[in-house]
C-alpha positions in Angstrom: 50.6 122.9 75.6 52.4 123.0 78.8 55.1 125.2 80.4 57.6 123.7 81.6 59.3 125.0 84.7 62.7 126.3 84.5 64.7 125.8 87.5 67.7 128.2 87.8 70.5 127.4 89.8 72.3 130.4 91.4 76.3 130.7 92.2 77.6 132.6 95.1 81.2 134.0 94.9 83.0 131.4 96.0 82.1 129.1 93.9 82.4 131.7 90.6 86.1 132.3 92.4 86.4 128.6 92.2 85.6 128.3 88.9 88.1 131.0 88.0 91.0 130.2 90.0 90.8 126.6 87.7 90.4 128.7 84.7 93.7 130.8 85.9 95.5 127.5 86.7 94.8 125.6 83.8 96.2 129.1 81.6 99.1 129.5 84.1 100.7 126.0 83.5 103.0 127.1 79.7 101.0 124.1 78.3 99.0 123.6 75.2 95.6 122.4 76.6 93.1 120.8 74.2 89.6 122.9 74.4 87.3 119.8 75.1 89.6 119.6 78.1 89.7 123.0 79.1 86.1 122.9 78.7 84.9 119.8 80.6 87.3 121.2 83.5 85.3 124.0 83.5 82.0 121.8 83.1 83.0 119.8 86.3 83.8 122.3 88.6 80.2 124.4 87.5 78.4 121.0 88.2 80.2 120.5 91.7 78.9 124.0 92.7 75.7 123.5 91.4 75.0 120.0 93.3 76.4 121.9 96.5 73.2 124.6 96.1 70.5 122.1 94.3 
């Protein structure tokens, strides 16, 4: 059996504030948001940051 190698992807603070300011933006706007949205929001902007370090 093999191992397989685990590559971990690291986020430096701007991208984590990033990531929250969406989070703070999508909660700030007095509108119902569906939870697969809010999700894939959040989803999209973790991918961004990780393709800027990977």
């Amino acid at each position: 059996m093999s191992r397989e190698k685990v590559e971990q992807s690291s986020l430096n603070q701007e991208d984590l504030v990033v990531i929250l300011e969406t989070a703070k933006e999508i909660g700030t706007k007095n509108q119902n948001i569906n939870t697969i949205d809010f999700v894939d929001s959040i989803k999209n902007q973790l991918i961004k940051a990780m393709r800027k370090h990977g």
